[in-house]
mmJSON file of the N, C-alpha and C atoms, coordinates in Angstrom:
{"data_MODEL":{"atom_site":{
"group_PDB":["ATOM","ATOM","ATOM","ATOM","ATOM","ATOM","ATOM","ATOM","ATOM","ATOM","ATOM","ATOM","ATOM","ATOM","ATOM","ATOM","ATOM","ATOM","ATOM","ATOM","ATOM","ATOM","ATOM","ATOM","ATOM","ATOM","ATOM","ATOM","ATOM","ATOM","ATOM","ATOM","ATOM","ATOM","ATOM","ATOM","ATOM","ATOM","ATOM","ATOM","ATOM","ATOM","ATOM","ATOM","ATOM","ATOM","ATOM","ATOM","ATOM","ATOM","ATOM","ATOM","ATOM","ATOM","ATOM","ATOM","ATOM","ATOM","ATOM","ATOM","ATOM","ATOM","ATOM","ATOM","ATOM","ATOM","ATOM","ATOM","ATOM","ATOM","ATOM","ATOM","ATOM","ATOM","ATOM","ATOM","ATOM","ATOM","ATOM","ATOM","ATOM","ATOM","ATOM","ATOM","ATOM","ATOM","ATOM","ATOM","ATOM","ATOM","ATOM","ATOM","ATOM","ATOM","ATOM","ATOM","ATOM","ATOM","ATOM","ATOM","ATOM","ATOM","ATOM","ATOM","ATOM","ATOM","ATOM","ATOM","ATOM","ATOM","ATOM","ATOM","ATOM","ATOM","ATOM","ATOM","ATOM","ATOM","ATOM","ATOM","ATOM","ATOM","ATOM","ATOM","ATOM","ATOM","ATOM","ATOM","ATOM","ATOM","ATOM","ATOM","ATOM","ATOM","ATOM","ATOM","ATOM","ATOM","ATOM","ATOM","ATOM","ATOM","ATOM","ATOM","ATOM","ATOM","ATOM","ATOM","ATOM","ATOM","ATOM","ATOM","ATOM","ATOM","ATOM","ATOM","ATOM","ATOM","ATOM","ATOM","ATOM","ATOM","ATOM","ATOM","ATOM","ATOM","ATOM","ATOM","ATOM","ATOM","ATOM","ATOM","ATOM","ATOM","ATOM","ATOM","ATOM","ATOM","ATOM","ATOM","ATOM","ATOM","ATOM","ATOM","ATOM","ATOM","ATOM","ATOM","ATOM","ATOM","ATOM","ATOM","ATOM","ATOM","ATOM","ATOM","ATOM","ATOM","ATOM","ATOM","ATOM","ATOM","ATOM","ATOM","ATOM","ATOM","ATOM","ATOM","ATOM","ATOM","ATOM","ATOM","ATOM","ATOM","ATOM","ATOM","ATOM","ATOM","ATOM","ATOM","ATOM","ATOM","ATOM","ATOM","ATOM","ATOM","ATOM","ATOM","ATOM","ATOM","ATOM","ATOM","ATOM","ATOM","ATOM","ATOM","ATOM","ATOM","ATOM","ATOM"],
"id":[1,2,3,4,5,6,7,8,9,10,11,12,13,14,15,16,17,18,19,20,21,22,23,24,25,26,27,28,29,30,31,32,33,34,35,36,37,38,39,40,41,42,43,44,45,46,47,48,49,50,51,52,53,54,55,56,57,58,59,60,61,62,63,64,65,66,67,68,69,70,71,72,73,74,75,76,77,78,79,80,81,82,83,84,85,86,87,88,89,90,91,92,93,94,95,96,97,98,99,100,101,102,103,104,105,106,107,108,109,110,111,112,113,114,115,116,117,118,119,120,121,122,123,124,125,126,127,128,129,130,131,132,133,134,135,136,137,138,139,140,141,142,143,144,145,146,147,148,149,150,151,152,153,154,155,156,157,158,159,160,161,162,163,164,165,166,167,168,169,170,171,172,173,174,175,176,177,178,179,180,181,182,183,184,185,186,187,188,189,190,191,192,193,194,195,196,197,198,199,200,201,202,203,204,205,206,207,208,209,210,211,212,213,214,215,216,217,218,219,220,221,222,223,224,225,226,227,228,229,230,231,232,233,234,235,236,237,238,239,240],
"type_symbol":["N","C","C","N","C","C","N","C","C","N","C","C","N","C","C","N","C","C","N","C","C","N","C","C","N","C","C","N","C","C","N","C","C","N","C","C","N","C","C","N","C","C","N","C","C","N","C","C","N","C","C","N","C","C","N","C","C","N","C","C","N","C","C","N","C","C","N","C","C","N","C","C","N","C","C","N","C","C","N","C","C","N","C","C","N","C","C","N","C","C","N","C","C","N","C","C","N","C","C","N","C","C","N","C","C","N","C","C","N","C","C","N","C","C","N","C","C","N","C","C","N","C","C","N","C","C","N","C","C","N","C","C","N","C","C","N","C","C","N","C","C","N","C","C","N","C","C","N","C","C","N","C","C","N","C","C","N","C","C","N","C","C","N","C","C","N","C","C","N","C","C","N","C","C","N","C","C","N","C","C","N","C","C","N","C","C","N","C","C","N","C","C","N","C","C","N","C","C","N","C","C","N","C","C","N","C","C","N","C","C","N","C","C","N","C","C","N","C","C","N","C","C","N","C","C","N","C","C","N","C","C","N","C","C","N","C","C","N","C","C"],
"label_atom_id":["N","CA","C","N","CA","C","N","CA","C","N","CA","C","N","CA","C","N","CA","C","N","CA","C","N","CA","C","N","CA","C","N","CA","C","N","CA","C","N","CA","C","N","CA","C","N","CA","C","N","CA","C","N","CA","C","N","CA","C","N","CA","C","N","CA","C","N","CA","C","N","CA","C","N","CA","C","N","CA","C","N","CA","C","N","CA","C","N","CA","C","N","CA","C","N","CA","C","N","CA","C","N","CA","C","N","CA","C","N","CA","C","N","CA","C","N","CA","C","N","CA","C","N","CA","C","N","CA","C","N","CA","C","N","CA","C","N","CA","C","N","CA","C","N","CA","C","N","CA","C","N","CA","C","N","CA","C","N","CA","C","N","CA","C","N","CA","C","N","CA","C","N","CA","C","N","CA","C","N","CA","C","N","CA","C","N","CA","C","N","CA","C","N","CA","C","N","CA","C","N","CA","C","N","CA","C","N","CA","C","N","CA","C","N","CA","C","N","CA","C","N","CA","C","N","CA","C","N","CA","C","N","CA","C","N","CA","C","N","CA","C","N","CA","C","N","CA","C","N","CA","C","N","CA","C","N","CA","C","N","CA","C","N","CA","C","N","CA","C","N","CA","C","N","CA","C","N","CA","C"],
"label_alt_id":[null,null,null,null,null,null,null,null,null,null,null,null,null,null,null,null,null,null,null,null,null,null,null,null,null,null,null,null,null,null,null,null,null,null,null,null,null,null,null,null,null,null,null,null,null,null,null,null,null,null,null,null,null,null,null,null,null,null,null,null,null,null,null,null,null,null,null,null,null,null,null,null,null,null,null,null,null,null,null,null,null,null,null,null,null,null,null,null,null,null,null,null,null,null,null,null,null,null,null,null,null,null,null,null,null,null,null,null,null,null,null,null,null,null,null,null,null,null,null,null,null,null,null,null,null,null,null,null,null,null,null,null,null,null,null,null,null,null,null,null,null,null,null,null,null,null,null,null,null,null,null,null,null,null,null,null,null,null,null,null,null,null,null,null,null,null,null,null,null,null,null,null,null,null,null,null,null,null,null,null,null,null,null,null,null,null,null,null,null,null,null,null,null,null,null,null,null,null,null,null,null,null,null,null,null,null,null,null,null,null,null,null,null,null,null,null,null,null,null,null,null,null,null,null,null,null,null,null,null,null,null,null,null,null,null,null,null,null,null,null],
"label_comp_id":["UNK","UNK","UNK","UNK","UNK","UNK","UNK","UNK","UNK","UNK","UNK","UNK","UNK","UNK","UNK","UNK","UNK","UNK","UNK","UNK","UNK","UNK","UNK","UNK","UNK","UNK","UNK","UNK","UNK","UNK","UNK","UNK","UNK","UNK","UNK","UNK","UNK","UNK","UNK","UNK","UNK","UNK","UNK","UNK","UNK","UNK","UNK","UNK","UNK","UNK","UNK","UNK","UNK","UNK","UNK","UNK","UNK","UNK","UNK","UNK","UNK","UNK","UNK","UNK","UNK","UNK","UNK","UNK","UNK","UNK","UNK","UNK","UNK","UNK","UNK","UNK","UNK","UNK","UNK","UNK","UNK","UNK","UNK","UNK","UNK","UNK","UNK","UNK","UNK","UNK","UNK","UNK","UNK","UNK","UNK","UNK","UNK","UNK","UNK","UNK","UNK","UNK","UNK","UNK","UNK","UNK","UNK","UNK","UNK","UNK","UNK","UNK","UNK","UNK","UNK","UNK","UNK","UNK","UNK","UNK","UNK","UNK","UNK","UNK","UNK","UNK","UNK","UNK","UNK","UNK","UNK","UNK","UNK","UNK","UNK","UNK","UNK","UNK","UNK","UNK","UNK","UNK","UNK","UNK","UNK","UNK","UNK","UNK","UNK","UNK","UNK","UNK","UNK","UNK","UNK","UNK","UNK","UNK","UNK","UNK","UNK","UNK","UNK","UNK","UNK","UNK","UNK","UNK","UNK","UNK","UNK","UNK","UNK","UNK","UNK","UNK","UNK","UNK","UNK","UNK","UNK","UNK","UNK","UNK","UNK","UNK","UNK","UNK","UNK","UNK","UNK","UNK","UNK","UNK","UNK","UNK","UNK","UNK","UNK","UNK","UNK","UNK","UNK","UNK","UNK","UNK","UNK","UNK","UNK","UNK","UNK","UNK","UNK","UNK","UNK","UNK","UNK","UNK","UNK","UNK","UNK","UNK","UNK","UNK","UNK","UNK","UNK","UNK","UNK","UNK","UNK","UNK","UNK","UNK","UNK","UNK","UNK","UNK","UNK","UNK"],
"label_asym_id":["A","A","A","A","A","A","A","A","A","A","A","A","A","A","A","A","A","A","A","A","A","A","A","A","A","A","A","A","A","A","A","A","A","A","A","A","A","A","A","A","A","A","A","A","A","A","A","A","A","A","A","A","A","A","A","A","A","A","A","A","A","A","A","A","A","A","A","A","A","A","A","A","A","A","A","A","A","A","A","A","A","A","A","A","A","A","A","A","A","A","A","A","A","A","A","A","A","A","A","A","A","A","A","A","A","A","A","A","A","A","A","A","A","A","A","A","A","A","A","A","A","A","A","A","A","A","A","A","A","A","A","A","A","A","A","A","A","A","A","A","A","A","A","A","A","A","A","A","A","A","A","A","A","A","A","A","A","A","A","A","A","A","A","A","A","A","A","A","A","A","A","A","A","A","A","A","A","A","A","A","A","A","A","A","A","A","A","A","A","A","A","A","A","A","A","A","A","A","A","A","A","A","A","A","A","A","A","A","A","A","A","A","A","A","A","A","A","A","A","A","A","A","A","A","A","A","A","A","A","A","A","A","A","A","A","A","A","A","A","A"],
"label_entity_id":["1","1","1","1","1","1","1","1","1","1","1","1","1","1","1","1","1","1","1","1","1","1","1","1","1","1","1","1","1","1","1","1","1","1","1","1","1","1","1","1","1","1","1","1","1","1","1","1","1","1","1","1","1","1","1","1","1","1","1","1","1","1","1","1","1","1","1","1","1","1","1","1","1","1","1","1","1","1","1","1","1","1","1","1","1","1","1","1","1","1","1","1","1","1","1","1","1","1","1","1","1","1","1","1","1","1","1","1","1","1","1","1","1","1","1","1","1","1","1","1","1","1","1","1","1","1","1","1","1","1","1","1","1","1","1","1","1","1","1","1","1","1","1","1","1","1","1","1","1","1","1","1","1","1","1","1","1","1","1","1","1","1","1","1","1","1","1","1","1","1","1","1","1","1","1","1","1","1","1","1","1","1","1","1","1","1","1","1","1","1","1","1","1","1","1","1","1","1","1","1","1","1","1","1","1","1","1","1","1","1","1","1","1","1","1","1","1","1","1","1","1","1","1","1","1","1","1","1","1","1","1","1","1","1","1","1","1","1","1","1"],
"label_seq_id":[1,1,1,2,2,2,3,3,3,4,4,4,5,5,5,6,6,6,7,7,7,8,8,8,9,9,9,10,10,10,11,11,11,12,12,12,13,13,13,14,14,14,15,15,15,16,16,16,17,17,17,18,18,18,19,19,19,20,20,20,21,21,21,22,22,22,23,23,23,24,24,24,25,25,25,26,26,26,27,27,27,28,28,28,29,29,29,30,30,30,31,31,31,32,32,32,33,33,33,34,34,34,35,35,35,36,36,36,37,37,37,38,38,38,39,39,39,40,40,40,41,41,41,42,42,42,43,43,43,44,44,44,45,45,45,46,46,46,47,47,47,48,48,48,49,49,49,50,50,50,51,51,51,52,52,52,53,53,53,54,54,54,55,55,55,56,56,56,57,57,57,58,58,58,59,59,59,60,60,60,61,61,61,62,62,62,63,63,63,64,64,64,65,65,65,66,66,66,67,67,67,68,68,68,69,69,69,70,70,70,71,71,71,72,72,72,73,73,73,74,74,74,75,75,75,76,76,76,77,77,77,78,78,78,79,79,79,80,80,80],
"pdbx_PDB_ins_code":[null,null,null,null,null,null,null,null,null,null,null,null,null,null,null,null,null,null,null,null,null,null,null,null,null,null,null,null,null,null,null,null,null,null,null,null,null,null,null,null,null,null,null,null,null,null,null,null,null,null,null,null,null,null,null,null,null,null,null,null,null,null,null,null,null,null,null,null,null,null,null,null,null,null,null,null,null,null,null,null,null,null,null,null,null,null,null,null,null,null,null,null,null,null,null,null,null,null,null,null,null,null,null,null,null,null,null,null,null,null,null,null,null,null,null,null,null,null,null,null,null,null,null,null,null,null,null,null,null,null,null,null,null,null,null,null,null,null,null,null,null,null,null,null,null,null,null,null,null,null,null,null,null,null,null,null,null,null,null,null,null,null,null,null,null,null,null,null,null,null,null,null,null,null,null,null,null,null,null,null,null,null,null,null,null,null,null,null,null,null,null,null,null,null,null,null,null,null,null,null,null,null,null,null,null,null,null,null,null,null,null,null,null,null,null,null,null,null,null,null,null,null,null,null,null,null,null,null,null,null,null,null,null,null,null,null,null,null,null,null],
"Cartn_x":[110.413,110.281,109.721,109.127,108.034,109.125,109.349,110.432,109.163,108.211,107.222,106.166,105.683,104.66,103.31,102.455,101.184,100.231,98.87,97.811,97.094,97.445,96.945,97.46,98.716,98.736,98.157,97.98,97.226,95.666,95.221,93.754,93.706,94.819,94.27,94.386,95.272,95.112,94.039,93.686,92.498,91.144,91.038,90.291,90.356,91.716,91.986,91.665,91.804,91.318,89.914,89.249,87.286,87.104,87.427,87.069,86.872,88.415,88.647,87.45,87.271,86.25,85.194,84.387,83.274,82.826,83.849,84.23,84.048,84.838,84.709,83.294,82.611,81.566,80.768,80.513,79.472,79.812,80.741,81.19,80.841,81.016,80.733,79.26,78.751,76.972,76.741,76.631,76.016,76.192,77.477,78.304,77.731,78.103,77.346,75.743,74.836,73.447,73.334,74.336,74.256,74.969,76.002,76.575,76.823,76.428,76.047,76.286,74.74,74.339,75.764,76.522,77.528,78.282,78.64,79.139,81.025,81.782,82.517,84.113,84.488,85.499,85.092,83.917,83.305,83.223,82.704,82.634,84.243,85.23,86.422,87.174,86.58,87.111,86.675,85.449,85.029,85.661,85.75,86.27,87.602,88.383,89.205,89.386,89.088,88.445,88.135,87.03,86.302,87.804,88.875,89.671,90.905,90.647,92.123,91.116,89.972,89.316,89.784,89.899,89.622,91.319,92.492,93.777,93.531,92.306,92.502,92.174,91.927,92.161,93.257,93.764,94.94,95.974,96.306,97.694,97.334,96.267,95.821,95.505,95.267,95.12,96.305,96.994,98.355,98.648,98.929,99.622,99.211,97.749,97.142,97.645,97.786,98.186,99.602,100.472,101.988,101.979,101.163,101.206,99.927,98.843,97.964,97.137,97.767,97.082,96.974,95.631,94.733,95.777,96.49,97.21,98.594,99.282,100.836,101.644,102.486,103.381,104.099,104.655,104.873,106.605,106.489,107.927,109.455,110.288,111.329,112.713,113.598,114.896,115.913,116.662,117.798,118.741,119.04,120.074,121.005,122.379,123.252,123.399],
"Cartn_y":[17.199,18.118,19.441,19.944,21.421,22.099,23.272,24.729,25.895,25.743,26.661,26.8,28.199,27.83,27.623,26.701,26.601,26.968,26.796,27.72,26.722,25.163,23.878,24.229,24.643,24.58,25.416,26.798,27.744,27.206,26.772,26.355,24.882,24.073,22.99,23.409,23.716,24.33,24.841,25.761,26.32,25.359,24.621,23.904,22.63,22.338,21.093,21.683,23.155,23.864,23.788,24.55,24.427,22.632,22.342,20.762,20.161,20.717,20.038,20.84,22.15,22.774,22.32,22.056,21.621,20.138,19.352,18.009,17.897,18.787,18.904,19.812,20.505,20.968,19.448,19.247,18.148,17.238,16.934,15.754,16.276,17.561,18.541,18.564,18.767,18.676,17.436,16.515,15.201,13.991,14.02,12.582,12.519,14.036,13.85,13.102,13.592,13.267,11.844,11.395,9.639,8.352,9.344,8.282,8.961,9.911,10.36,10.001,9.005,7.869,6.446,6.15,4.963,5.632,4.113,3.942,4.983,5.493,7.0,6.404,4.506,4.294,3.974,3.898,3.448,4.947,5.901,7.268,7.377,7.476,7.803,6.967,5.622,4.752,5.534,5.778,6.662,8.121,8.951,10.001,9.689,9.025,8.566,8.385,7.238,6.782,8.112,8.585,10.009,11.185,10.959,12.369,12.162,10.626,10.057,9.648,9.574,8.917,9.951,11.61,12.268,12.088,11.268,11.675,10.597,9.57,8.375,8.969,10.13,10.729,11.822,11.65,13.082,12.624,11.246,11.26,11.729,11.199,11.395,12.859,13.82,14.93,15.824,15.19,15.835,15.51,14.823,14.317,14.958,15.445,16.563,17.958,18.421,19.371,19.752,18.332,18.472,18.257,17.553,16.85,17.295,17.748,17.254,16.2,15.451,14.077,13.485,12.767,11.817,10.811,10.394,9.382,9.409,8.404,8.762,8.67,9.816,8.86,7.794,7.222,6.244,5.825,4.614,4.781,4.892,5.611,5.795,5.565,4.409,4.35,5.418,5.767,6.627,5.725,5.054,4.207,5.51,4.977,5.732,5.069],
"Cartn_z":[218.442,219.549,219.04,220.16,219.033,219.256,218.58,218.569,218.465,217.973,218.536,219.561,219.887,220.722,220.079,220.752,220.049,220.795,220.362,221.314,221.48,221.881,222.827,224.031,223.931,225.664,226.691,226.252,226.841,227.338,225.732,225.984,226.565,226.393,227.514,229.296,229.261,230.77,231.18,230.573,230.824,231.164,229.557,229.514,230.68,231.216,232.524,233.715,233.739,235.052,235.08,234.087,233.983,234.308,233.273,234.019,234.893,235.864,237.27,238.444,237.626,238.897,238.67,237.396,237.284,237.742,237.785,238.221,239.84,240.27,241.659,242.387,241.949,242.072,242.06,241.347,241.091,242.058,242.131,243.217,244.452,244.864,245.989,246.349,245.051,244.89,245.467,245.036,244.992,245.46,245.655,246.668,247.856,248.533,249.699,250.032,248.954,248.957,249.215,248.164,247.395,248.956,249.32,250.453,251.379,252.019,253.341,254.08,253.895,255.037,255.15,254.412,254.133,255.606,256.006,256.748,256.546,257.42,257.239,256.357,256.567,256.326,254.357,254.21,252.728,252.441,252.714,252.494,251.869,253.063,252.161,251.323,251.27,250.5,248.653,248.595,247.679,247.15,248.19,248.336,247.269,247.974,247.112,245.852,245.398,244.362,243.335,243.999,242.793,243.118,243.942,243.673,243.076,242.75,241.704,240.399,240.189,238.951,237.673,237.924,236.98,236.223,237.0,236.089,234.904,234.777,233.698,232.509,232.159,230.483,230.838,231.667,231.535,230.716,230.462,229.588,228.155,227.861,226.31,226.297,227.322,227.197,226.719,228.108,228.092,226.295,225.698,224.473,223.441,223.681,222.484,222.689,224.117,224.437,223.665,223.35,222.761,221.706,221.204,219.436,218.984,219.127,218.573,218.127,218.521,218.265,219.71,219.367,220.807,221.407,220.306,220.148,220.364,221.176,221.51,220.33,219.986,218.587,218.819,217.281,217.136,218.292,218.826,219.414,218.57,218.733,217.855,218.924,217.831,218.25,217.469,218.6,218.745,218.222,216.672,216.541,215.658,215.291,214.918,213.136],
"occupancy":[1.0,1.0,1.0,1.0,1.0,1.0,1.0,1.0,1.0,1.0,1.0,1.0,1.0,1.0,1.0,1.0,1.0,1.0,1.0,1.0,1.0,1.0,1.0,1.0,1.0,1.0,1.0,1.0,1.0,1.0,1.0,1.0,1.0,1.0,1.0,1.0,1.0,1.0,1.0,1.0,1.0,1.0,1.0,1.0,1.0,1.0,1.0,1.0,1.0,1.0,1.0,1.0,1.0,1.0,1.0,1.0,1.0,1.0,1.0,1.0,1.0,1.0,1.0,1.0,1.0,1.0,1.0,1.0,1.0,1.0,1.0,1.0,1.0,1.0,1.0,1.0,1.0,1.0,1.0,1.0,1.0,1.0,1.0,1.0,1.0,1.0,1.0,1.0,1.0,1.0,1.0,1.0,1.0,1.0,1.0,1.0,1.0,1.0,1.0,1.0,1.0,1.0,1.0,1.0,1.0,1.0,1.0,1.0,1.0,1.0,1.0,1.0,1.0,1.0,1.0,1.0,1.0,1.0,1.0,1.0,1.0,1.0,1.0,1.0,1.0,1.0,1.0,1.0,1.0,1.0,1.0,1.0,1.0,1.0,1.0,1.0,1.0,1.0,1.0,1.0,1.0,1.0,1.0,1.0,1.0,1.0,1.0,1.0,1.0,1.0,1.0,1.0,1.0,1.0,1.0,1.0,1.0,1.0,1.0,1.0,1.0,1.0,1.0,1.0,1.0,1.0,1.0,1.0,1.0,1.0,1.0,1.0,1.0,1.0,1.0,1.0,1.0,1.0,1.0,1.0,1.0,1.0,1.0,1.0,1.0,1.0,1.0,1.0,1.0,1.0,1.0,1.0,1.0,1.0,1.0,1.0,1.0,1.0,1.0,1.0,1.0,1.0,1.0,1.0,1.0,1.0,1.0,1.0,1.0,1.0,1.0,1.0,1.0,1.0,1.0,1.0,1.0,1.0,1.0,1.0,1.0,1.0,1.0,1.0,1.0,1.0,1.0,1.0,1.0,1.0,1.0,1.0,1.0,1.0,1.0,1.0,1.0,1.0,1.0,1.0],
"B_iso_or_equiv":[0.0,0.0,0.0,0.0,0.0,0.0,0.0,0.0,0.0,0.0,0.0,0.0,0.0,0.0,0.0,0.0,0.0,0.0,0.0,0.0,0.0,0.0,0.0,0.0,0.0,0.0,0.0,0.0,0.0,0.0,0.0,0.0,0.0,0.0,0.0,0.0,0.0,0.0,0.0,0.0,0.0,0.0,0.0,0.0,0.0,0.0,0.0,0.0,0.0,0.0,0.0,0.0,0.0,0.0,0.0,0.0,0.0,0.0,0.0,0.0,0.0,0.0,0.0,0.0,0.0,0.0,0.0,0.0,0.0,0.0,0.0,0.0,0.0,0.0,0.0,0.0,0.0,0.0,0.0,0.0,0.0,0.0,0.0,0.0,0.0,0.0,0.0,0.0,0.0,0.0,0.0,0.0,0.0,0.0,0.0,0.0,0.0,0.0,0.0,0.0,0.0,0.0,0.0,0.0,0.0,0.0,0.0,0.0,0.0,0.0,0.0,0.0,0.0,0.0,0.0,0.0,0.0,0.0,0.0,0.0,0.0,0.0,0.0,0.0,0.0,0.0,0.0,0.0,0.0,0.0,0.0,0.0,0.0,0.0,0.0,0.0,0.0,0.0,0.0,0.0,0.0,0.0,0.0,0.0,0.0,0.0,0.0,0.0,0.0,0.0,0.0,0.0,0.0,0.0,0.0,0.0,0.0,0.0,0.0,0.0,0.0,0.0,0.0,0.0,0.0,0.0,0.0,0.0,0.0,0.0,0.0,0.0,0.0,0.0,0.0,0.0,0.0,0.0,0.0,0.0,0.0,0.0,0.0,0.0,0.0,0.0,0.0,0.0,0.0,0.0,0.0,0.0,0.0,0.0,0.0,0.0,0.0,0.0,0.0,0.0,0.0,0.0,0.0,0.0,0.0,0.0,0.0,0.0,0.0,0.0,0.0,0.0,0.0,0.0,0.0,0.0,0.0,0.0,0.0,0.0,0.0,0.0,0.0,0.0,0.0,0.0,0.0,0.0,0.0,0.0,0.0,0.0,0.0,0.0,0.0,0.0,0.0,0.0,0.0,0.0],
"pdbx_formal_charge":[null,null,null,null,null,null,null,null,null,null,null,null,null,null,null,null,null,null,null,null,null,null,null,null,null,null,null,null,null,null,null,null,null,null,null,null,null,null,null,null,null,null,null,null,null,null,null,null,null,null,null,null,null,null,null,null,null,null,null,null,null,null,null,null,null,null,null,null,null,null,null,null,null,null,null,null,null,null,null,null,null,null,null,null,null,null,null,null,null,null,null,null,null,null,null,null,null,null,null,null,null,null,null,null,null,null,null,null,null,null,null,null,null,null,null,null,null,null,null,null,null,null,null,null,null,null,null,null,null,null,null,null,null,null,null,null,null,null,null,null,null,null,null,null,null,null,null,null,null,null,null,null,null,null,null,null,null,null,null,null,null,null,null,null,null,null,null,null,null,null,null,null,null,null,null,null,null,null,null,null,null,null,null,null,null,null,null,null,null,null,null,null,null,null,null,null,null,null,null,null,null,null,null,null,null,null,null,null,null,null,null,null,null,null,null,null,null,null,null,null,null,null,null,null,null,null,null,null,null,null,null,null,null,null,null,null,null,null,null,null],
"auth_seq_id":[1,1,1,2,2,2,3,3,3,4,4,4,5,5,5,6,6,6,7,7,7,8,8,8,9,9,9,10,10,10,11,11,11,12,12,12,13,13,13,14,14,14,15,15,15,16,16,16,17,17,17,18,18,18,19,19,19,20,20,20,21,21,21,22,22,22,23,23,23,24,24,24,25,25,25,26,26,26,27,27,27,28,28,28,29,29,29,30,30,30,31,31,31,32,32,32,33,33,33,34,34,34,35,35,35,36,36,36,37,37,37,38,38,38,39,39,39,40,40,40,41,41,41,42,42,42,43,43,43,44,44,44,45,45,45,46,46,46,47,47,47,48,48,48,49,49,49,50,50,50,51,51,51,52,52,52,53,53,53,54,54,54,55,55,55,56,56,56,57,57,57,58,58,58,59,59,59,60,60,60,61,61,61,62,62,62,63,63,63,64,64,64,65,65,65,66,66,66,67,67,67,68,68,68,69,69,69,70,70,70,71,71,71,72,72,72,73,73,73,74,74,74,75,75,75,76,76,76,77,77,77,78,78,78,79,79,79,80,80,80],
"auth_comp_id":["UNK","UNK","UNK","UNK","UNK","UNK","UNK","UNK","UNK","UNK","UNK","UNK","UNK","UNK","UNK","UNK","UNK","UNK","UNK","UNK","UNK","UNK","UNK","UNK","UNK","UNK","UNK","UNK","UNK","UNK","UNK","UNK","UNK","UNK","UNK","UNK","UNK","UNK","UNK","UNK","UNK","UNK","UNK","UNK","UNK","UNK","UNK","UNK","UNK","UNK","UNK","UNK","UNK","UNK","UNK","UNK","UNK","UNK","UNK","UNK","UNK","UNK","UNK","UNK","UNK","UNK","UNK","UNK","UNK","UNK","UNK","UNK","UNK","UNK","UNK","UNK","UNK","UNK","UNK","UNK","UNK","UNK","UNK","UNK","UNK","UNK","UNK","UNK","UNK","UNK","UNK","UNK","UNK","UNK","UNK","UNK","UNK","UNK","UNK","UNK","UNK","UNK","UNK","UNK","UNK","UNK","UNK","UNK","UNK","UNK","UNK","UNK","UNK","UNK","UNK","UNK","UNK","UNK","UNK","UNK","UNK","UNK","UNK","UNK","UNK","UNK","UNK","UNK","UNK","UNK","UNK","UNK","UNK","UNK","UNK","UNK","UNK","UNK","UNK","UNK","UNK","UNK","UNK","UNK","UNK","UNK","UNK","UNK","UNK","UNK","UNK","UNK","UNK","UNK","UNK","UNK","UNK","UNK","UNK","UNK","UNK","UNK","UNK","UNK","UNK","UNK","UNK","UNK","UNK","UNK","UNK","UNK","UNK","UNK","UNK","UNK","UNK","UNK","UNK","UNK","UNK","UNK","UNK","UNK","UNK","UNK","UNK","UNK","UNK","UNK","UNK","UNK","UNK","UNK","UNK","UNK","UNK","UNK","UNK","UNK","UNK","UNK","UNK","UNK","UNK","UNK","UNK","UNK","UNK","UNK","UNK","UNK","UNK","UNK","UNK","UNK","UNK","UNK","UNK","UNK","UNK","UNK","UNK","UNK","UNK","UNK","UNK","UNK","UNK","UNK","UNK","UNK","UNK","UNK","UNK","UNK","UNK","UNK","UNK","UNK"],
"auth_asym_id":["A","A","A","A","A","A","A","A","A","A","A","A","A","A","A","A","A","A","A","A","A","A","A","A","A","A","A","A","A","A","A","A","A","A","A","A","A","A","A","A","A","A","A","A","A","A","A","A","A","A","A","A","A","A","A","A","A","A","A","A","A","A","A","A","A","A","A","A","A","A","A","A","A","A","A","A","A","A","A","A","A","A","A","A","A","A","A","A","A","A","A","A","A","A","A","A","A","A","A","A","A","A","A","A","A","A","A","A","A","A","A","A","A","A","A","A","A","A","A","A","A","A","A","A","A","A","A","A","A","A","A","A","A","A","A","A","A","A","A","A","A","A","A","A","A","A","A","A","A","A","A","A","A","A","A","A","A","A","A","A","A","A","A","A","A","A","A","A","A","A","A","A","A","A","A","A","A","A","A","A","A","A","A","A","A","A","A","A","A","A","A","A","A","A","A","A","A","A","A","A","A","A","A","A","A","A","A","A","A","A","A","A","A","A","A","A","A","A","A","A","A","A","A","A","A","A","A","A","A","A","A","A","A","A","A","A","A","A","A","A"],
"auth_atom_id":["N","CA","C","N","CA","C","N","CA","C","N","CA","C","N","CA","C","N","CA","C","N","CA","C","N","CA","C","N","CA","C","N","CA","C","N","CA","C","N","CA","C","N","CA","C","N","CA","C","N","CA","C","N","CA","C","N","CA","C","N","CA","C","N","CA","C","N","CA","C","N","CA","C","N","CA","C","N","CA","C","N","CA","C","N","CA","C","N","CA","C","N","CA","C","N","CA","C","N","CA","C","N","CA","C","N","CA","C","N","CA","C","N","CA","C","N","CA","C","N","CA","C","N","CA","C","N","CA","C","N","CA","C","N","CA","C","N","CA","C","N","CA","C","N","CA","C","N","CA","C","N","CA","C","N","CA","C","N","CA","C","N","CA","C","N","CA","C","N","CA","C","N","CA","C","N","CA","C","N","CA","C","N","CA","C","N","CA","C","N","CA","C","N","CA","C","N","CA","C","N","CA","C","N","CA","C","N","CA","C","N","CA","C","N","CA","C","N","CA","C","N","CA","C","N","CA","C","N","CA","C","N","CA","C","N","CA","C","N","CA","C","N","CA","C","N","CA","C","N","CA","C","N","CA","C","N","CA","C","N","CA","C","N","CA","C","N","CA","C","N","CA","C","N","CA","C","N","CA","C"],
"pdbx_PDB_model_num":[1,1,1,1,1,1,1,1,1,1,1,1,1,1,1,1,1,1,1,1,1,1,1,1,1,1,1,1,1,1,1,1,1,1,1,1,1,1,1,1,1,1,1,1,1,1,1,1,1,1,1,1,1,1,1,1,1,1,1,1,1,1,1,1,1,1,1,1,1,1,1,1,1,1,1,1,1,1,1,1,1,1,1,1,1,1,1,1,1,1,1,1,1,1,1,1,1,1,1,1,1,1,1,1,1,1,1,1,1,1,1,1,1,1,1,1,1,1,1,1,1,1,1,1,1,1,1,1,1,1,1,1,1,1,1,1,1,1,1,1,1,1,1,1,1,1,1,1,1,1,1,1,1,1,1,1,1,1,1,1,1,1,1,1,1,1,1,1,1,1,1,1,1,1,1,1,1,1,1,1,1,1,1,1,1,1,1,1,1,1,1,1,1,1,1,1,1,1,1,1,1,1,1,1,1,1,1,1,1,1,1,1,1,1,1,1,1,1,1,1,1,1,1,1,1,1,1,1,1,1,1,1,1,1,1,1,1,1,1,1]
}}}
């Protein structure tokens, strides 16, 4: 467990906020252009889709944000 503070968490936040706006800009930009014309129940079937796609690297994010590493640590038993 950390007992200090480190300067991942500041800068991932940051860095998960820029992301999410730049993410959503673009999607803002360009979705519209691309499926417009799609029929309105396929439109939000998409919509969807692109406003849950961006959490599939958030765990590994989150985990650097706490450890430093990409990677989850190893699992550990609590034996006595």
């Amino acid at each position: 467990m950390r007992e200090t503070p480190t300067w991942r968490i500041p800068v991932g936040i940051l860095g998960l906020f820029a992301a999410l706006i730049v993410y959503g800009v673009v999607i803002a930009r360009y979705a519209p252009d691309i499926i417009g014309d799609w029929p309105t129940l396929v439109q939000t079937i998409v919509y969807l889709v692109l406003g849950v796609i961006w959490l599939l690297p958030l765990r590994r994010f989150l985990i650097w944000m706490e450890t430093g590493s990409w990677s989850p640590p190893p699992a550990t038993t609590d034996e006595d």
